[in-house]
N, C-alpha and C positions, 0 to 999 in steps of 0.2 A: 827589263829591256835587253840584257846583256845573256841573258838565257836563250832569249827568243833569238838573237842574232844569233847565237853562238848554235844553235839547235836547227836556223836552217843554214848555214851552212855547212854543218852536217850533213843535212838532208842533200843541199846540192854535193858535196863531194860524192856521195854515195850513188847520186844520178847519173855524176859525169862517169866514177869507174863503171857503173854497169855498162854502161851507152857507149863507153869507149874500146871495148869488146865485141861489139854489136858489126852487124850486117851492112848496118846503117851508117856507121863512123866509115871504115871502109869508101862504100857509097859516094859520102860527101867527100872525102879527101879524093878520091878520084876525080869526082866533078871539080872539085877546087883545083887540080892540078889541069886538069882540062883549057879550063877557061883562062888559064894564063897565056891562051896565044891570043885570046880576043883581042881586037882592037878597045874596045871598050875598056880594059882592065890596065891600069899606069902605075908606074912605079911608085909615083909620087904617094897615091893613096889605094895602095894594093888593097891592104886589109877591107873599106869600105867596097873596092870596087868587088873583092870577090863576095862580099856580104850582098852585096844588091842582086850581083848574079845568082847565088844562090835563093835569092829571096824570088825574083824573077821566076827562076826555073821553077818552082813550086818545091823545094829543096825544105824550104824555111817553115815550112808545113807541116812537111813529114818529122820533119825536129822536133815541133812544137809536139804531134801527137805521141811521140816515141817518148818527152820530155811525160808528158800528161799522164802515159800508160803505166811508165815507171814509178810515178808520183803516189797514184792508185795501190801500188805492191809495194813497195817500198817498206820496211820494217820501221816503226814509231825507233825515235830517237833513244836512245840508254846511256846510262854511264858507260865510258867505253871499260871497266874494270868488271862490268858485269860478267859472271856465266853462263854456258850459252843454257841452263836449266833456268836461270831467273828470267832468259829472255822468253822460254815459255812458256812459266809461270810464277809471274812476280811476288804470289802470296805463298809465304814458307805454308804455313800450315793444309794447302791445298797440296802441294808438292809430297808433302807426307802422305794424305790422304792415295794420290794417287799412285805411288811406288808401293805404299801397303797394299792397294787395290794390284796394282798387275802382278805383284809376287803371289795373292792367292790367284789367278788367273793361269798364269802361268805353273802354277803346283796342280794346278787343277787338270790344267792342257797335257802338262808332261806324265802327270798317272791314268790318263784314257789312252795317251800313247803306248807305256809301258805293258798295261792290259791286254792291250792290240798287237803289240810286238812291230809298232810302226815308228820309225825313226821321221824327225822335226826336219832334220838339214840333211840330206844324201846325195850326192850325184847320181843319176839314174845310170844303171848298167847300159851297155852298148846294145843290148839286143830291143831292152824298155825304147830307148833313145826312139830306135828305129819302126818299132813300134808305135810308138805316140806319133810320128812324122806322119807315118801312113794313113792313117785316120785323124789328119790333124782337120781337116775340115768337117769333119762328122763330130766332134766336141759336143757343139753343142745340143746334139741329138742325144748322146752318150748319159744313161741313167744309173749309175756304179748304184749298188746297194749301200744305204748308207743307215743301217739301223742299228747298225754296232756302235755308230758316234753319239755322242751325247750331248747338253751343251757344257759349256766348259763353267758357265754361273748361270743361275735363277732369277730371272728377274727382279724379284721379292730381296736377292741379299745386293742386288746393285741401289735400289730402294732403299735399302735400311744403311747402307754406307752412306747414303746422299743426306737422310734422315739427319746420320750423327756427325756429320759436318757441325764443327762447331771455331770460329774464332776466337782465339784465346784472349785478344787482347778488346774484344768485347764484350760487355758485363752486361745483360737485359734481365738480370734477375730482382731487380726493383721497378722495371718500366713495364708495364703491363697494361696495352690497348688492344684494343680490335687486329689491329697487324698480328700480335703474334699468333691468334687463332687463324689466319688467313690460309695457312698451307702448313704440309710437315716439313718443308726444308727451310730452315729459319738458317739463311746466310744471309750477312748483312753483306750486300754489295748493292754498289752506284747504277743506280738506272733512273734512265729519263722519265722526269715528271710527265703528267699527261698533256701541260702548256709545252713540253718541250718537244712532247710527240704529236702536239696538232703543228705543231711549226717546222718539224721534219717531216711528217707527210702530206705536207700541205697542198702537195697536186691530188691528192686524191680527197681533197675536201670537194662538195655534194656541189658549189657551185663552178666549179671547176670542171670544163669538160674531159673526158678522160676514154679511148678507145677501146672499146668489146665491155663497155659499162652500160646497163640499159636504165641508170638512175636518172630522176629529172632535174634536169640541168636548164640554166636561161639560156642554150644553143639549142638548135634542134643537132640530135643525135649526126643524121645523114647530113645536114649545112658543116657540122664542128668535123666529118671522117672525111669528107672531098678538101676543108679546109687545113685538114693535117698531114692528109697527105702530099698536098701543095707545099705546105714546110718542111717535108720530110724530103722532098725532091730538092731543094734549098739546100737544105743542112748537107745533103752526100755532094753538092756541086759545090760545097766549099773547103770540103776536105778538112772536116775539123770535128776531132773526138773530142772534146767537153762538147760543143756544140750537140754534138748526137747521142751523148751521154746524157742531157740535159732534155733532150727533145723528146726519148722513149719513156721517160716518166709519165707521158701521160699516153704509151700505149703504142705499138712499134704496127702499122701497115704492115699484112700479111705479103705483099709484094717488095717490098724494102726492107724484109727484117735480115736478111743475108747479107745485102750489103751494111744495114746501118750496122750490128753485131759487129761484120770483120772492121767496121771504121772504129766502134767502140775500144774494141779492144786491138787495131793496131795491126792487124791479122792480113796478111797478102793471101794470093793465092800462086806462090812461087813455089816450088818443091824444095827448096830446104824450111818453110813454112809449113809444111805438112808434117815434117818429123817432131 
């Protein structure tokens, strides 16, 4: 119990610093400052009265989706003594695996370079510079010869590294069932039982109606797309990303998918939102 406490708040400090860097914090502390000439708003219970206001303005909304979006990205909780390599990959012996993997990648890369007499990192000369400017919109027309390059690995030896994946701290050399003939990459790792994968994709179960699916369902196809798209009209006139997060699982109206997408993910259409 004292994990779980202590692990989300974590999670919340790490929501309030993002948020409080944000466009959005700004935003509200302005409104906040605003509304202190209302009549509405009194000394006595400032903090509620600007909370209502903000709740009122549709303020309290935007919180919640910015709260909701963050939640989504957020990084799983760690030890804070962790490195930031165990935070991308918690298993030592995968971490080996993949630093062996990029040094032959990289030995590979640097002697087709070498061959070629092509440098990795260079600043482009001032004549290239001006060059590349002038046909910068012709790119992607542009077809450089490129039969000198090679790849830099063979499919077959990214294959055989996957192959000799092995955990040290796991022994299957006296456990011998039908799994281990199942495939060549025998890495024991955690994945969802098939009960766990009917219960996680459970809107896409058969009696479930579901949009641009032509399976038979107890709806009729056309009563279930007039009926969805009815809640789809809903869900954006409440201004609420779990709500439309929640709703596209079973298939986004090709008229609605612009707006529900920017609601999902939080997305204006303000031009510091485009960079």
């Amino acid at each position: 119990m004292q994990d779980e406490e202590t692990e989300l708040s974590l999670t919340i400090a790490q929501v309030v610093q993002k948020l409080q860097g944000s466009n959005l914090h700004s935003q509200l502390e302005r409104q906040a400052r605003g509304c202190m000439c209302s009549s509405d708003v009194h000394l006595e219970s400032l903090k509620e009265d600007v909370k209502e206001f903000l709740r009122k303005s549709g303020w309290k909304k935007k919180l919640q989706n910015a709260v909701f979006r963050e939640l989504n990205v957020v990084p799983s909780v760690t030890h804070p003594a962790s490195p930031p390599e165990h935070l991308k990959e918690p298993l030592a012996y995968m971490r080996k695996a993949q630093a062996s993997w990029e040094k032959r990648v990289l030995k590979s890369l640097n002697s087709m370079c070498t061959e070629l007499s092509i440098a990795l990192a260079r600043k482009r000369p001032v004549d290239e510079q001006k060059e590349l400017l002038n046909k910068w919109n012709e790119m992607s027309t542009d077809e450089p010869d490129l039969s000198l390059f090679r790849p830099v690995y063979a499919p077959k030896d990214f294959l055989e590294v996957l192959i000799n994946l092995r955990n040290p701290n796991y022994d299957s050399s006296d456990i011998t069932s039908f799994r281990t003939h199942l495939g060549l990459i025998q890495v024991p790792l955690r994945i969802k039982s098939i009960v766990d994968l009917r219960k996680f994709f459970t809107e896409l179960n058969l009696s479930t109606g579901h949009l641009g699916i032509d399976d038979a369902t107890l709806v009729s196809p056309d009563l279930f797309e007039n009926q969805h798209e009815r809640t789809g009209k809903k869900v954006l006139a409440e201004h609420d990303s779990a709500a439309a997060q929640q709703y596209v699982r079973q298939g986004c109206p090709t008229g609605l998918r612009a707006e529900l997408w920017a609601l999902i993910l939080n997305a204006g259409n303000q031009p510091e939102d485009h960079l």
